[in-house]
C-alpha positions as MATLAB code, in Angstrom:
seq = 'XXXXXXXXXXXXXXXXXXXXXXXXXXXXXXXXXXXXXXXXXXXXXXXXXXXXXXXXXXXXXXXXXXXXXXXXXXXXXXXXXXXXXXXXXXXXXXXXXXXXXXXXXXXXXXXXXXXXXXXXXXXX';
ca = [
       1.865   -5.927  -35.097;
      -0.695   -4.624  -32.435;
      -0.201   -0.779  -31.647;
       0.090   -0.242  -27.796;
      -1.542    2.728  -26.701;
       0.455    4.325  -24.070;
      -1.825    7.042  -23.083;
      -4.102    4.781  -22.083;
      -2.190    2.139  -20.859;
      -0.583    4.798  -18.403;
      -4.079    6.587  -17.611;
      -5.095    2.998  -16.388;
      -2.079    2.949  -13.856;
      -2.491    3.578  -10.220;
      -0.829    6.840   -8.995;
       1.698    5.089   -6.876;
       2.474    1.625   -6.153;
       1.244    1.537   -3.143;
      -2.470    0.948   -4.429;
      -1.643   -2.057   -6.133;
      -2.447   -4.068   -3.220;
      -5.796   -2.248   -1.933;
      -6.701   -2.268   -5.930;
      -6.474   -6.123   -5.522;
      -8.069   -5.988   -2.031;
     -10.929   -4.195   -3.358;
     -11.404   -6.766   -6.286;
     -10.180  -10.347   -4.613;
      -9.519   -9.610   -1.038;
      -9.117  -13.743    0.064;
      -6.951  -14.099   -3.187;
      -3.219  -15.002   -2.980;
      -0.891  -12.126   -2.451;
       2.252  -13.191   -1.070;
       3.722  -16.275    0.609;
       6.843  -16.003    3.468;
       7.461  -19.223    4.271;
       5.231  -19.314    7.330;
       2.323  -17.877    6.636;
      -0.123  -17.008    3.069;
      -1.007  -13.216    2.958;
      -4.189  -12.588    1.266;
      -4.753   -9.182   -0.714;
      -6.985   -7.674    2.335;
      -4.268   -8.827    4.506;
      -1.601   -6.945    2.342;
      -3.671   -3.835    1.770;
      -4.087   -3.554    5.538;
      -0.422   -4.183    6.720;
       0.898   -1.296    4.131;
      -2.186    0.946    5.245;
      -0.916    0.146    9.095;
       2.416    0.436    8.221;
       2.120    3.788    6.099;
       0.638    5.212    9.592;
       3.848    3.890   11.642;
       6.013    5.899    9.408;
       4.085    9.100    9.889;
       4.216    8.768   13.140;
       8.062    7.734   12.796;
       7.897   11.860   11.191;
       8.857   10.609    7.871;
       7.948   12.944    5.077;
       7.201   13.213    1.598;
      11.123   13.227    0.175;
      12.305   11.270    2.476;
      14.161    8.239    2.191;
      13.624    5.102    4.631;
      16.319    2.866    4.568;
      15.414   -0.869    4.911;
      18.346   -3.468    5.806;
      17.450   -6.744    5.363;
      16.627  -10.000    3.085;
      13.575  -10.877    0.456;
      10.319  -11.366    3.285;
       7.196   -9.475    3.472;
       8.467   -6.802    6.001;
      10.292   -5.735    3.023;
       7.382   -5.389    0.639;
       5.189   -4.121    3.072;
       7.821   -1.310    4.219;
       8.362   -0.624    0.263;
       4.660   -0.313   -0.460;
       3.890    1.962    2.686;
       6.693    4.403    1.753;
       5.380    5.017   -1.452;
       2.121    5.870    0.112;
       3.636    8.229    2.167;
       5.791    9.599   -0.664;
       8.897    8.824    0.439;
      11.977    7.291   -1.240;
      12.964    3.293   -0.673;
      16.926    2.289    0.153;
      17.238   -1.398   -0.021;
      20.006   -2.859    2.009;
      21.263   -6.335    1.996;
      21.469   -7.618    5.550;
      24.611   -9.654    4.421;
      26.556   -6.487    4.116;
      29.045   -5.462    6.817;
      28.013   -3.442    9.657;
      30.623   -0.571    8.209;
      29.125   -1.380    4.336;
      25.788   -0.576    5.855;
      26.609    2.628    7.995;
      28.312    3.449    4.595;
      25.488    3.367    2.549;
      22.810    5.480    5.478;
      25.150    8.465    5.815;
      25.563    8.566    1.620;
      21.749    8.065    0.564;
      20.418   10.575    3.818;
      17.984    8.287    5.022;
      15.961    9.744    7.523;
      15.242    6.567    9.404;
      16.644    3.035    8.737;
      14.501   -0.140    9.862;
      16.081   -3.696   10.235;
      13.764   -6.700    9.164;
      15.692   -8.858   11.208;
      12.935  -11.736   11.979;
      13.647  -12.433    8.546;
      17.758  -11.912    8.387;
      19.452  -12.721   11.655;
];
């Protein structure tokens, strides 16, 4: 049996998940990062949306603690809105769009999200 050093193994981490993607950008920027349906998003392409997006939700004033709320279904606007609130060091709510309107409005006033944000191009 092979002994796993965790020390290392956690040293070689990035601090938050958001640099996964610009890790990846750095190393394979035109490789394969996710796929939507519509449209193949490359590492650099990834990288940039979260780095874009992580700006948005400064300016949205939402700070380290936070929580952002996301309603919606599996797409990219998801991933993208996951990866960008780690960067800014706030806390992810994940929301299935399927839920009722009251289910939803439910769940916001519990968890204290500080803003919400609907991905509805990819869940009517």
């Amino acid at each position: 049996m092979n002994a796993i050093d965790t020390d290392q193994l956690l040293a070689a981490l990035p601090a938050r998940i958001s640099a996964i993607p610009r890790r990846w950008a750095d190393h394979a920027p035109e490789a394969p990062a996710l796929h939507d349906g519509r449209r193949h998003w490359t590492y650099a392409e990834l990288a940039a949306a979260v780095d874009d997006t992580a700006v948005l939700l400064r300016a949205l004033k939402l700070r380290p603690g936070d929580r952002l709320m996301v309603v919606g279904e599996n797409c990219v606007a998801q991933v993208v809105l996951t990866l960008a609130a780690a960067a800014v060091d706030a806390w992810i709510v994940h929301v299935n769009a399927r839920l009722s309107a009251r289910e939803v409005d439910q769940i916001q006033e519990h968890s204290g999200a500080r803003r919400v944000i609907y991905t509805s191009a990819a869940s009517p």
